[in-house]
Backbone as a ProteinNet text record, in pm:
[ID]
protein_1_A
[PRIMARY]
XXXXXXXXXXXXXXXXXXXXXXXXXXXXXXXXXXXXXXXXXXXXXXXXXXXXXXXXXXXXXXXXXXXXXXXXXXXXXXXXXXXXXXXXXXXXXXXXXXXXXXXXXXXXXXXXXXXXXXXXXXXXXXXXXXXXXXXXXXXXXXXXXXXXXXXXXXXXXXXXXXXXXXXXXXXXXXXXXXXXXXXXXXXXXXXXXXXXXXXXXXXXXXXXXXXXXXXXXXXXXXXXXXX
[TERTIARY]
6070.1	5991	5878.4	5856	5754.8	5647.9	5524.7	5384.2	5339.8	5248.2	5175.7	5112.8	5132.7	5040.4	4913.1	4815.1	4664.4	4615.4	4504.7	4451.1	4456.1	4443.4	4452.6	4533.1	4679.7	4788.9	4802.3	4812.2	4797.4	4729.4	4602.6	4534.1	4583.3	4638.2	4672.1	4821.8	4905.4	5030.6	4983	4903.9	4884.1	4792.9	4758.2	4714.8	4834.7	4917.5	5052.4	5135.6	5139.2	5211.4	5172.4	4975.5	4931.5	4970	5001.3	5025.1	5151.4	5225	5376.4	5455.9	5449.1	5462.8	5613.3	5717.6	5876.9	5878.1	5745.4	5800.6	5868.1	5846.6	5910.2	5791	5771.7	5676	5720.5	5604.7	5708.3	5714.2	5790	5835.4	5725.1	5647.6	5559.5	5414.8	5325.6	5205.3	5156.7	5104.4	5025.7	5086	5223.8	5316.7	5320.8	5347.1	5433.9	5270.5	5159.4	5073.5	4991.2	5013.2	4978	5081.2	5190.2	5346.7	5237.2	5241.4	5180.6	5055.5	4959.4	4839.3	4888.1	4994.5	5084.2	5148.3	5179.6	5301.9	5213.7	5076.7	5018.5	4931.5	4929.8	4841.6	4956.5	5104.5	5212.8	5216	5211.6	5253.7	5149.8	4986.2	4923.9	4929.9	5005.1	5091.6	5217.8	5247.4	5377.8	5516	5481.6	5603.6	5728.3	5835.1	5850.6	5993.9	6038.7	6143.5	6096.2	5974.9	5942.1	5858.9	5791.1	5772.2	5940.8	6046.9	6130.9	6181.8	6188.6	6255.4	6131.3	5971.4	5929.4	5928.5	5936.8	5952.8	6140.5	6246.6	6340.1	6331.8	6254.8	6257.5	6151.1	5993.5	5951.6	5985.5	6070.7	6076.1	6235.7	6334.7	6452.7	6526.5	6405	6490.6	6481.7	6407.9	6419.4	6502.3	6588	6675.8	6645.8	6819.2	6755	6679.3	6660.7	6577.9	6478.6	6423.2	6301.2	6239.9	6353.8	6245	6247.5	6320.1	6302	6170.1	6157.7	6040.4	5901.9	5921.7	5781.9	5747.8	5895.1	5879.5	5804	5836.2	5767	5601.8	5582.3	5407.8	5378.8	5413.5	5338	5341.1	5424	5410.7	5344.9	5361.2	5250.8	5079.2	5103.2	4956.8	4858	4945.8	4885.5	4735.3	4753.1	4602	4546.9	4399	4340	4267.4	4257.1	4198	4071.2	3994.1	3896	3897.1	3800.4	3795.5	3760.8	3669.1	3645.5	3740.2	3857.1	3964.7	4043.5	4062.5	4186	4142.5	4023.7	3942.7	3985.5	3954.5	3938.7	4100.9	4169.5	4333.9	4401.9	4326.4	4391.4	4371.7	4242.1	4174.7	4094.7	4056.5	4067.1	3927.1	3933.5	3809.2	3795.5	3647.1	3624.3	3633.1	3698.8	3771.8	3888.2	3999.6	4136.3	4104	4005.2	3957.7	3907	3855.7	3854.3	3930.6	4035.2	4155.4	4266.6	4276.2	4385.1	4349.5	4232	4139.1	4165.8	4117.6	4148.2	4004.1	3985.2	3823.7	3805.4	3877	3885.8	3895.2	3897.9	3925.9	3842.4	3751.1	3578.8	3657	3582.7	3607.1	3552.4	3683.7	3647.7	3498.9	3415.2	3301	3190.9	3194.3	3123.5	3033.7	2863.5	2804.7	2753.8	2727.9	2632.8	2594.2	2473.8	2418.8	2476.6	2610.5	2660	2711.7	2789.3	2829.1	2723.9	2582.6	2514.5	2443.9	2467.9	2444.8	2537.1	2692.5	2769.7	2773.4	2748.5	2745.6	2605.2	2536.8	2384.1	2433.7	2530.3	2594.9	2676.3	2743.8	2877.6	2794.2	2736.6	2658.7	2593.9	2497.8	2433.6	2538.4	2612.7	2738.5	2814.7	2803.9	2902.8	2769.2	2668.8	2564.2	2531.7	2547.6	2545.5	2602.3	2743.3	2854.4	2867.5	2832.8	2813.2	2695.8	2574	2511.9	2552.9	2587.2	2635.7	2760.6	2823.6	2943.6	2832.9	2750.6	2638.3	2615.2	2580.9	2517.6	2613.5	2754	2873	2858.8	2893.8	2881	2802.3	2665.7	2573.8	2590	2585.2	2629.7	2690.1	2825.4	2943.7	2883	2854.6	2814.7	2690.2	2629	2547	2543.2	2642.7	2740.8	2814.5	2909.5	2991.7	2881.8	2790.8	2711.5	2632.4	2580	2537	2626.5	2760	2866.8	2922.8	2807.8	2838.4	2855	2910.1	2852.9	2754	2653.7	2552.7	2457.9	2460.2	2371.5	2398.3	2242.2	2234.2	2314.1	2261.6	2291.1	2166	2037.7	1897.8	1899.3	1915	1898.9	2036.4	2115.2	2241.4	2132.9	2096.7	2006.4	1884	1844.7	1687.2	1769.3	1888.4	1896.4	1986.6	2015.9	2078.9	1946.9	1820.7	1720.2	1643.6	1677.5	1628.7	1751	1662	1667.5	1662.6	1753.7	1684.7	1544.1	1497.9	1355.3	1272.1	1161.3	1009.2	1039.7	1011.4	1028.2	937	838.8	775.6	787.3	759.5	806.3	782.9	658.7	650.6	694.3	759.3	853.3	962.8	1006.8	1136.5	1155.7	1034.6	975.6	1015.6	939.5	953.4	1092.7	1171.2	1283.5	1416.9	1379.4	1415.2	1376.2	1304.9	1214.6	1292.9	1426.8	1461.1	1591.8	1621.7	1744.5	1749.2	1841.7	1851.6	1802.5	1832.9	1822.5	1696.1	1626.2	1476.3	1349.3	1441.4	1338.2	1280.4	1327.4	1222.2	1124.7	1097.9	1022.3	918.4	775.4	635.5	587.7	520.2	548.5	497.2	377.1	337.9	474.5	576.4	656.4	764.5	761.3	859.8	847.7	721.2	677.6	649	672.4	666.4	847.9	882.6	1075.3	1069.9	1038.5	1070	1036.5	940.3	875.1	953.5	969.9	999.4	1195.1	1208.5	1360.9	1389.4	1281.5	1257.7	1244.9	1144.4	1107.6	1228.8	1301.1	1419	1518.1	1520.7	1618.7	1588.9	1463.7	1390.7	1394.8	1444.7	1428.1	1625.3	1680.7	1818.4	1877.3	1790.8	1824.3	1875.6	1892.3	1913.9	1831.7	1685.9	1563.1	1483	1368.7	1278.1	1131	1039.2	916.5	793.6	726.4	592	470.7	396.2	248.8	204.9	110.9	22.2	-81.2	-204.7	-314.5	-316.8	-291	-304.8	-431.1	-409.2	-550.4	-687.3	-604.7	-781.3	-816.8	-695.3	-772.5	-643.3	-566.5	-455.8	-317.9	-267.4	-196.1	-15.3	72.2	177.1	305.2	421.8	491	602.3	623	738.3	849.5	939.3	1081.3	1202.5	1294.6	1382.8	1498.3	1608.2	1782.4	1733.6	1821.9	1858.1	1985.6	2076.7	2203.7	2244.7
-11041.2	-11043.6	-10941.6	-10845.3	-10738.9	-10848.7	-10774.8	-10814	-10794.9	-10844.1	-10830.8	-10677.2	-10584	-10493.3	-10472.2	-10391.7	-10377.3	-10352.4	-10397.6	-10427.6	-10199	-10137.7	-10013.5	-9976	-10024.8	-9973.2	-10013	-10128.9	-10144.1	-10088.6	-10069.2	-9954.7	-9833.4	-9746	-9620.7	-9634.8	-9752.4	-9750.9	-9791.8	-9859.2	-9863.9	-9713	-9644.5	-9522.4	-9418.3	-9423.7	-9355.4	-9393.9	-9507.6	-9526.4	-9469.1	-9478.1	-9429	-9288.3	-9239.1	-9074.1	-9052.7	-9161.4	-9089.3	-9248	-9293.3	-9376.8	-9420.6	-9338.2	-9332.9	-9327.8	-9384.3	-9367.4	-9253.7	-9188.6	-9015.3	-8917.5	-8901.1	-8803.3	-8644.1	-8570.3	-8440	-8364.8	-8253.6	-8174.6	-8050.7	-8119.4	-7961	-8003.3	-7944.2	-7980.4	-8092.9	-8082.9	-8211.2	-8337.3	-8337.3	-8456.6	-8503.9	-8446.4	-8473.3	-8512.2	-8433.3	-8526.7	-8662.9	-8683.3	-8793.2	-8912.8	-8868.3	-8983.1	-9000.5	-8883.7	-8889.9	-8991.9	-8995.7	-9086.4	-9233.8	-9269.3	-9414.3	-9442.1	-9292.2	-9345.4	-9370.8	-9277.3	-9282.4	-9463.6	-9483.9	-9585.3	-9709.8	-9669.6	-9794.8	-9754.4	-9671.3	-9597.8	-9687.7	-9698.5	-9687.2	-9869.7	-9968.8	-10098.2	-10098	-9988.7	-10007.6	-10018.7	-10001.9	-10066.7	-9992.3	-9911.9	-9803.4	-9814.1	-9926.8	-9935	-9964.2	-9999.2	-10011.8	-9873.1	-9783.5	-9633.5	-9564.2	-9541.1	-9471.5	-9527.5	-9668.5	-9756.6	-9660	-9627.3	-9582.8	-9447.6	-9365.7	-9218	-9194.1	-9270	-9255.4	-9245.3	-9359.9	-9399.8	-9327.6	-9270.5	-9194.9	-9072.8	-9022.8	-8860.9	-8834.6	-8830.3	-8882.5	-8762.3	-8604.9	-8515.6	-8455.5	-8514.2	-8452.8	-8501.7	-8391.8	-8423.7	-8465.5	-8507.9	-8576.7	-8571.2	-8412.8	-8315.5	-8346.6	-8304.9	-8309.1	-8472	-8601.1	-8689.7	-8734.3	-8686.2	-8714.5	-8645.7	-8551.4	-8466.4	-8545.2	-8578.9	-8658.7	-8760.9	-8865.6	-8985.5	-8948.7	-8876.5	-8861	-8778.4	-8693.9	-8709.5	-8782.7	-8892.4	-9002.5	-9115.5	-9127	-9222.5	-9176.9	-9034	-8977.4	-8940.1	-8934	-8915.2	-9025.6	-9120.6	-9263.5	-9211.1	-9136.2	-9071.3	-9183.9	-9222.5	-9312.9	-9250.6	-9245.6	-9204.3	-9248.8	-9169.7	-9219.8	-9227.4	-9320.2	-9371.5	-9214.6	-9114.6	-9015.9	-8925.2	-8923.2	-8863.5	-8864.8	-9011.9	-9041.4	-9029.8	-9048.8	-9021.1	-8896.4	-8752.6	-8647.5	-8629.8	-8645.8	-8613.5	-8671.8	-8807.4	-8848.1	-8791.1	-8731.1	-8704.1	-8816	-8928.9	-9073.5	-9070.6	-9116.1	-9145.7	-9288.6	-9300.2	-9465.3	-9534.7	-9487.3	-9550.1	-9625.2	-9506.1	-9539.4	-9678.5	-9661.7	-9701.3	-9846.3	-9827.7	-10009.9	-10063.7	-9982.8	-10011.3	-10110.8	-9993.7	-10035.3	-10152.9	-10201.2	-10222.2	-10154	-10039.2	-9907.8	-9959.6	-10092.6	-10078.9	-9987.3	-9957.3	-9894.5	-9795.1	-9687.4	-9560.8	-9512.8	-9440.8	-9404	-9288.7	-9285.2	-9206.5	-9026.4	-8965.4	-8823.9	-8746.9	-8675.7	-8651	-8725.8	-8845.2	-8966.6	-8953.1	-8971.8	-8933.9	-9075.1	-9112	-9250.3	-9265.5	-9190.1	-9243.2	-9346	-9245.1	-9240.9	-9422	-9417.5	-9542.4	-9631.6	-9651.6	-9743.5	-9723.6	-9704.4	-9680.7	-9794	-9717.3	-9776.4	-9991.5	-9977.2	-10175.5	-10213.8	-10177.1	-10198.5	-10283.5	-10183.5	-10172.8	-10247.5	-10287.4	-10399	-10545.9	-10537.1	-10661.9	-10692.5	-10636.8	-10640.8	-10729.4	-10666.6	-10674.6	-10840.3	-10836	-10964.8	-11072	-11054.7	-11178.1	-11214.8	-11048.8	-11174.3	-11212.6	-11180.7	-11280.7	-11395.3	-11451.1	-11532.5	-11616.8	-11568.6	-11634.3	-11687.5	-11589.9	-11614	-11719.5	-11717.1	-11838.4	-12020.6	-11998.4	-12120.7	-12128.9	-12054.7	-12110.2	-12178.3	-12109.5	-12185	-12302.9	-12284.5	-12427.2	-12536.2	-12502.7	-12578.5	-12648.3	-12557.4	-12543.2	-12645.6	-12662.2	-12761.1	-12864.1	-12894.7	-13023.1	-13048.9	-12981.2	-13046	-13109.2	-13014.7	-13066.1	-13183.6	-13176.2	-13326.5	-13441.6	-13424.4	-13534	-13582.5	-13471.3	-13514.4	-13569.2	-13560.7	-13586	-13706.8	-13823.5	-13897.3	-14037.1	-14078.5	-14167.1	-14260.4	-14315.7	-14371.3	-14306.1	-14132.1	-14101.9	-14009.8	-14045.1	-14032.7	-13817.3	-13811.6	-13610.3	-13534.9	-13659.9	-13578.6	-13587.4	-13665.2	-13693.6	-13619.3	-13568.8	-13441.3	-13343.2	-13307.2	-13169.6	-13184	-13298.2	-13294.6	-13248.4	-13381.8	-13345.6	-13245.5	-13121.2	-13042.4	-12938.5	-12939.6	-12825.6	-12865.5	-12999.4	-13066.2	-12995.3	-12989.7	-12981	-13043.8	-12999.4	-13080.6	-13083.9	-12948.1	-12944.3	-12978.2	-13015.4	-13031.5	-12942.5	-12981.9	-12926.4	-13030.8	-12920.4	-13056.6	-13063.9	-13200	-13175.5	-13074.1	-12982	-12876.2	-12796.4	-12738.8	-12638.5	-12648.3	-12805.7	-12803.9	-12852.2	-12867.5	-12806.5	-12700.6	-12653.8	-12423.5	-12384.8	-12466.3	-12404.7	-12478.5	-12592.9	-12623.5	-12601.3	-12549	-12509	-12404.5	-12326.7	-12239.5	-12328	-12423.7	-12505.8	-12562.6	-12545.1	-12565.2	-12702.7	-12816.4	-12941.6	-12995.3	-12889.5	-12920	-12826	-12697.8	-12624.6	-12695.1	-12762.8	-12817.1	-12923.1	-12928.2	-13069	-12925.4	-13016.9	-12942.1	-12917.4	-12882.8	-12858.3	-12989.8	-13100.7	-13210	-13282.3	-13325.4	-13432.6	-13376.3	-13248.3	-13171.7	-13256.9	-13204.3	-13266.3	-13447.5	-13544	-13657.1	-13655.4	-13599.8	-13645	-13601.9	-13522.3	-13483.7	-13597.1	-13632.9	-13751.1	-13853.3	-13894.5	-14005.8	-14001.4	-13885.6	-13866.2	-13877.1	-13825.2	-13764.2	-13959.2	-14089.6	-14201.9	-14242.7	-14215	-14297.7	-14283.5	-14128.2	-14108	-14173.8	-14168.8	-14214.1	-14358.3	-14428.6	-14574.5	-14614.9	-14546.9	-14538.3	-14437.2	-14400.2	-14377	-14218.2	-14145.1	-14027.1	-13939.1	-13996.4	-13902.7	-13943.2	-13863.4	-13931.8	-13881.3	-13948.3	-13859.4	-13889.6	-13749	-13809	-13735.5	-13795.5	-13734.9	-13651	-13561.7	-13474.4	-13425	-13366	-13337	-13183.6	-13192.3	-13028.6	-12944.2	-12869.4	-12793	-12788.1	-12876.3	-12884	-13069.5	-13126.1	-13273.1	-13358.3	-13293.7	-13381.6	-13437.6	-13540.5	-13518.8	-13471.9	-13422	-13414.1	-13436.2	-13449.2	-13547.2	-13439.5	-13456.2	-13354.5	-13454.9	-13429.5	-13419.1	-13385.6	-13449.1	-13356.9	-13477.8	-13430.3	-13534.2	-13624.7	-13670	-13795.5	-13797.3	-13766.8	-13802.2	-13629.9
529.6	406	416.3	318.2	310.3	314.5	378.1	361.6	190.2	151	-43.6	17.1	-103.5	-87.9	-63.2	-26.5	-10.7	-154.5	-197.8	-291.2	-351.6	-236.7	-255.6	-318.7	-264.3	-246.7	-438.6	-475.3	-588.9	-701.4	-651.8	-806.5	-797.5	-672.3	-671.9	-748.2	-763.9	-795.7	-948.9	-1008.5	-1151	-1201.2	-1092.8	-1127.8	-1178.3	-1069	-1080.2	-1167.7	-1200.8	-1335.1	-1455.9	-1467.9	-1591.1	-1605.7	-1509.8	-1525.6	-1540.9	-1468.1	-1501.5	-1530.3	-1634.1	-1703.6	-1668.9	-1682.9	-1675.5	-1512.8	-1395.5	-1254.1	-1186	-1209.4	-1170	-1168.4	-1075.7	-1055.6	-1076.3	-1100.6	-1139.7	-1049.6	-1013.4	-935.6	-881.2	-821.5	-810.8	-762.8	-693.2	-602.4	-605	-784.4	-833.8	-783.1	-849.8	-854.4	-683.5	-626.2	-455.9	-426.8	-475.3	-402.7	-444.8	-535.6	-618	-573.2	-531.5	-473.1	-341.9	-268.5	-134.1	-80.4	-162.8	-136.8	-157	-259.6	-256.2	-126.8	-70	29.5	175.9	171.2	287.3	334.2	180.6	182.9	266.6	177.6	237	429.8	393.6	557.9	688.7	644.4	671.2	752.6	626.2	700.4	729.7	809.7	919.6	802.4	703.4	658.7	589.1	667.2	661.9	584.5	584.6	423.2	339.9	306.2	160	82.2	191.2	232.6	154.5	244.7	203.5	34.5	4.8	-123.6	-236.5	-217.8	-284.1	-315	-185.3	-229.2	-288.1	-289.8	-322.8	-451	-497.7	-618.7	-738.3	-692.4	-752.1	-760.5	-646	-610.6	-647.4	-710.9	-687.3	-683.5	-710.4	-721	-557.7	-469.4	-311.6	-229.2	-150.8	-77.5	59.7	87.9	198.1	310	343.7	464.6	416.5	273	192.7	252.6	200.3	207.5	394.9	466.1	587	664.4	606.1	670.6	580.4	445.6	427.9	479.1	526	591.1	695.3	761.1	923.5	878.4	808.9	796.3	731.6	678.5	607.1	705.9	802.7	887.1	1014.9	1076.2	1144.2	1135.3	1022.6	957.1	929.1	843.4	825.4	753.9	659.8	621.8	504.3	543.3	447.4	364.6	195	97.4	74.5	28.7	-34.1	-165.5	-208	-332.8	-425.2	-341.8	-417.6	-483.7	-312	-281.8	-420.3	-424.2	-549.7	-701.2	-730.2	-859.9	-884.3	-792.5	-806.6	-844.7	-756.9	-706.2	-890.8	-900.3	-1030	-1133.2	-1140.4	-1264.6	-1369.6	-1314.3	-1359.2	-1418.2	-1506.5	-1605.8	-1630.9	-1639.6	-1603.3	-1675.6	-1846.2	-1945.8	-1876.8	-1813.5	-1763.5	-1672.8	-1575	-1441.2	-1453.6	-1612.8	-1651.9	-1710.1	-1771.3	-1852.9	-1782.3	-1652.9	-1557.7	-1434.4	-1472	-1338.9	-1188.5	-1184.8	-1049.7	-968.1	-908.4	-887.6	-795.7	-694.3	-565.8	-583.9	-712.8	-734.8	-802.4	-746.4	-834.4	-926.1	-1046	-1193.9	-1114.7	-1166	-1117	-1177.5	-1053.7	-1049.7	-1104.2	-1082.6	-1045.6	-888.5	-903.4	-807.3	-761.2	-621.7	-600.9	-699	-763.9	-846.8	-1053.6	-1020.8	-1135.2	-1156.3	-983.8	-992.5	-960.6	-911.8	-890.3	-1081.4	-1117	-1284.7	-1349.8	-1354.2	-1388	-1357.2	-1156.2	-1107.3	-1207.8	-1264.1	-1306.1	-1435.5	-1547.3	-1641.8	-1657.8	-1568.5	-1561.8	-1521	-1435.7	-1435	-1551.1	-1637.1	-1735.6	-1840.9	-1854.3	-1980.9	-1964.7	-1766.4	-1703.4	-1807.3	-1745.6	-1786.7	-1878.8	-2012.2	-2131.5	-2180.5	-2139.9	-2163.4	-2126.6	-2018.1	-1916.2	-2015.4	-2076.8	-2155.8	-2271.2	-2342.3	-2501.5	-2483.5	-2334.6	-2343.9	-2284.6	-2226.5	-2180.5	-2325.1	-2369.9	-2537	-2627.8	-2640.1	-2699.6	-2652.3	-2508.8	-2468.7	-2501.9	-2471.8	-2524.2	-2654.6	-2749.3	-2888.7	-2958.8	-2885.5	-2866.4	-2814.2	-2731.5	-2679.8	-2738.8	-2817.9	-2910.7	-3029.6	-3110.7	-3245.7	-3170	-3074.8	-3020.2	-3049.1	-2991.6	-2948.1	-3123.6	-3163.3	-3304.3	-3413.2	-3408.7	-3471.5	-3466.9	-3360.6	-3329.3	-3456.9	-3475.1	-3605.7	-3605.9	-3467.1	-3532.2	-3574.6	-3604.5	-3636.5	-3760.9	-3875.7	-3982.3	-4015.4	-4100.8	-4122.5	-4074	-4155.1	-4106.5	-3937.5	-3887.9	-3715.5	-3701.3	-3672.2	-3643.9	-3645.6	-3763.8	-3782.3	-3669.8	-3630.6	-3610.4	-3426.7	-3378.6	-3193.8	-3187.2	-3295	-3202.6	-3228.9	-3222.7	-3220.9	-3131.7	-3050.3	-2902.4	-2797.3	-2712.2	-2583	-2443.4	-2291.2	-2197.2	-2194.2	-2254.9	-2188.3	-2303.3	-2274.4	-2392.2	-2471.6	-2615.2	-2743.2	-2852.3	-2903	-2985.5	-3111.3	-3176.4	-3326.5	-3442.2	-3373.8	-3440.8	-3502.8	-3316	-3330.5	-3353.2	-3410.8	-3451.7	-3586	-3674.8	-3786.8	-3793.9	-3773	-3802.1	-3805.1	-3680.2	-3704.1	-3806.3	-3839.4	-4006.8	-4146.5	-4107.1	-4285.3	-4346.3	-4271.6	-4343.2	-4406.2	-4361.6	-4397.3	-4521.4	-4589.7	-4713	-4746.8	-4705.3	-4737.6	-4683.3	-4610.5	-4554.5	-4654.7	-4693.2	-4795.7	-4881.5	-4964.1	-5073.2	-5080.3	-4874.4	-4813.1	-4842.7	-4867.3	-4825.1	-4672.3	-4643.8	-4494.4	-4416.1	-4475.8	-4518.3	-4494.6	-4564.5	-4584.1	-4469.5	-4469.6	-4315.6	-4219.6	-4169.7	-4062.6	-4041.7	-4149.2	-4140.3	-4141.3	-4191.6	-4205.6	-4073.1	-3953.1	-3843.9	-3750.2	-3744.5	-3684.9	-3698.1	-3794	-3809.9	-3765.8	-3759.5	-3729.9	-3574	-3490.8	-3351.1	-3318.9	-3386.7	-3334.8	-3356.7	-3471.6	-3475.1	-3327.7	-3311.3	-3217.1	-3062.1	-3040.1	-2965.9	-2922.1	-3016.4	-3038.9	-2980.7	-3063	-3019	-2903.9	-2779.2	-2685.4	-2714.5	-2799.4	-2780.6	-2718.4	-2788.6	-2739.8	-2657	-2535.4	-2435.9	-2519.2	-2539.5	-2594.5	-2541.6	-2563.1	-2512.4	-2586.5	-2617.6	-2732.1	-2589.2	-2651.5	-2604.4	-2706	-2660.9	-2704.3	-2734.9	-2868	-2957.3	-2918.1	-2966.1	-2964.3	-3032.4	-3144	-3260.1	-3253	-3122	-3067	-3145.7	-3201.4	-3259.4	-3177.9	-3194.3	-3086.1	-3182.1	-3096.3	-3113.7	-2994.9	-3073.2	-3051	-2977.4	-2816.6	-2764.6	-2762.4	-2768	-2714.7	-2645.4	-2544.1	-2486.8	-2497	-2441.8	-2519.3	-2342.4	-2415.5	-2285.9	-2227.9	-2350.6	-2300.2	-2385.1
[MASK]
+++++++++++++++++++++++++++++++++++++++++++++++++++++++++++++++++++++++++++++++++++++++++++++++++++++++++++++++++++++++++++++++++++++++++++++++++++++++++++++++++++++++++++++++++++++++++++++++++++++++++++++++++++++++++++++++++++

């Protein structure tokens, strides 16, 4: 049983496909050396029929002297690529390079800097995805939970603008006043429909609360979920 390929051996062979799509490499410098960095990489794990099964099969117009003499410098040589090596050799652009996922194959004339640019960039992109899906989430398990039927439409609206953390009835005022079915409260009767929505929830175990001392000596009313 062949060994699984090297994680190498694999992006240089989805590299080689992107270029020569129909598996046939073409007849001439470019081509034989673009086969070559696939075969050095196989060469490089001993594994010297699956070496000949590939140059047979990409190269199909070299004879048999031809592929006997590459077998033996690809298995004498055992030459390891660099990531720069194969970027350049491919011509690979870091469109292709994320297309194909080539991670191991840096985008031709790509400098340290280019690629410590690029990990900066990909992380950036990983995390706010990574956020914007915590927020779905959240999201969801906030509608689930408000959707619950002992609770009214106004209390749905009031615990999904709660949080684990402290949130006070204020600010979750402000952020209903643009809501249609809260607009035509005064900001007066807002803030008593909020209250009185936050004690209800409070009373039925959704909500934990605790007063605190405003700034002009008033107190107001925080909130965070329970469940």
């Amino acid at each position: 049983m062949s060994p699984p390929p090297s994680r190498l051996e694999a992006h240089i062979r989805r590299t080689l496909e992107l270029r020569y799509p129909r598996h046939v490499v073409t007849n001439d410098t470019l081509g034989l050396d673009r086969l070559r960095a696939l075969l050095d990489t196989i060469a490089i794990q001993g594994n010297s029929r699956k070496l000949r099964n590939i140059m047979i099969g990409w190269a199909p117009f070299l004879g048999e002297e031809a592929c006997d003499r590459l077998f033996d410098q690809c298995m004498n040589a055992r030459r390891k690529w660099s990531s720069v090596e194969l970027g350049t050799l491919f011509d690979l652009t870091e469109h292709e390079r994320s297309a194909i996922g080539a991670w191991n194959i840096r985008p031709a004339g790509y400098t340290d800097d280019d690629m410590k640019r690029l990990r900066r960039e990909t992380k950036a992109r990983s995390s706010c995805r990574s956020r914007r899906r915590k927020a779905k989430e959240a999201h969801a398990k906030s509608k689930a939970a408000a959707d619950d039927i002992s609770l009214t439409e106004r209390q749905k609206s009031i615990y999904m603008q709660t949080a684990d953390a402290w949130r006070s009835t204020t600010e979750i005022g402000a952020a209903l006043a643009s809501w249609p079915e809260y607009k035509p409260l005064a900001r007066d009767a807002l803030r008593k429909a909020v209250l009185r929505a936050c004690n209800e929830l409070i009373g039925q175990g959704w909500l934990s609360g605790e007063v605190r001392s405003g700034s002009r000596r008033q107190t107001i009313l925080f909130v965070r979920r329970t469940r």
